[in-house]
Every structure is written in structure tokens, then in C-alpha cells.
C-alpha positions as a printed Julia matrix, in Angstrom:
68×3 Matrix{Float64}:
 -11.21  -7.96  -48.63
  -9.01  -5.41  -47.04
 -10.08  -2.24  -45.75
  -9.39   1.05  -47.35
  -7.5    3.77  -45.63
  -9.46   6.28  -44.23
  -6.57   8.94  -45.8
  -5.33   7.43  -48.82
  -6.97   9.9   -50.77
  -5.58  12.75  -49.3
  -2.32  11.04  -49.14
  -2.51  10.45  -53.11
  -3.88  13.99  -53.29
  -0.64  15.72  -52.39
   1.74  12.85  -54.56
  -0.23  14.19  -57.8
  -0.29  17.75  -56.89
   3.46  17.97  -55.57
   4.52  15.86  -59.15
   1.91  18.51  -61.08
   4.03  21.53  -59.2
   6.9   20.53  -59.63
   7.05  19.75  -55.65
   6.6   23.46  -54.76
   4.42  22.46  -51.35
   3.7   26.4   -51.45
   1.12  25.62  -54.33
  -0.4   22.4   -52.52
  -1.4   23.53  -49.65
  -4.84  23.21  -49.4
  -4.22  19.22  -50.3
  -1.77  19.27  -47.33
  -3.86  20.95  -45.02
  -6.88  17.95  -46.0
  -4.23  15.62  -45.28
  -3.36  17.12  -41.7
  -7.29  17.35  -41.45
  -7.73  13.47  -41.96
  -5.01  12.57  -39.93
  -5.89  14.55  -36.89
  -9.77  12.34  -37.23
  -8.58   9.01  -38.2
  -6.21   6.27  -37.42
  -4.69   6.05  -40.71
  -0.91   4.3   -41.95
  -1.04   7.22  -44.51
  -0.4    9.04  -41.27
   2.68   7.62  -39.86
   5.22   9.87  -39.68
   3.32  12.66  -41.09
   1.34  13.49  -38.11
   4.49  13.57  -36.33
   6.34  16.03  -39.06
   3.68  18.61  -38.84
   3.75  18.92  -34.62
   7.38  19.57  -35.72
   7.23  21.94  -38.84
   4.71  22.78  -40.72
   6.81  23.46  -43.31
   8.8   20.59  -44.2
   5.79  17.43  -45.14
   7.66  15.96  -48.83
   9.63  14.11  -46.07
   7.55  12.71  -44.43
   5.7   11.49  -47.97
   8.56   9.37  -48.97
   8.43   6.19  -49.85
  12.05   5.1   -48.25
């Protein structure tokens, strides 16, 4: 059996509260901030890319949540 990402619940944290906010990130922050948190402690593909979008701007994270 697979093993469960260590972030996946922060990562599906911030899909249901950017869809319940219309994707205002202002109003999700504190799920985006426990996503950061996560990602700074674990090695996590929930990660990948956005680890690298915060170092960048900490403003702009929907992009780095796609699923493209």
C-alpha cells in the first residue's frame, strides 16, 4: 500500500478553502501558511513547485496549486 503524503492535507486544505472563497487567497491564509509550514518539514510532491513559488512571492501560491 502506498504511502500518504506527509502534506496532502494541507494541500487539500487550501483547494476547499480557495473554492469556498471564491479564490480570494487573502481569506486563506492561515491554510496557506500550514501548507508553507509542512513543506518547509517534509519532503512532500504536494510541495513541488510550491516551495519554490513562496521563496519567490509570497503572494502569488493559486499557481503554483494547479493542476496543469
Amino acid at each position: 500500500m502506498p504511502q500518504k503524503d506527509p502534506c496532502q492535507k494541507q494541500a487539500c486544505a487550501i483547494q476547499r478553502c480557495l473554492q469556498a472563497n471564491k479564490y480570494i487567497e487573502s481569506l486563506c491564509e492561515d491554510v496557506i501558511q500550514a501548507m508553507r509550514k509542512c513543506c518547509e518539514e517534509e519532503n512532500s510532491v504536494c510541495c513541488s513547485g510550491f516551495a519554490k513559488e513562496h521563496k519567490s512571492t509570497d503572494k502569488n501560491v493559486t499557481g503554483a496549486l494547479s493542476t496543469n
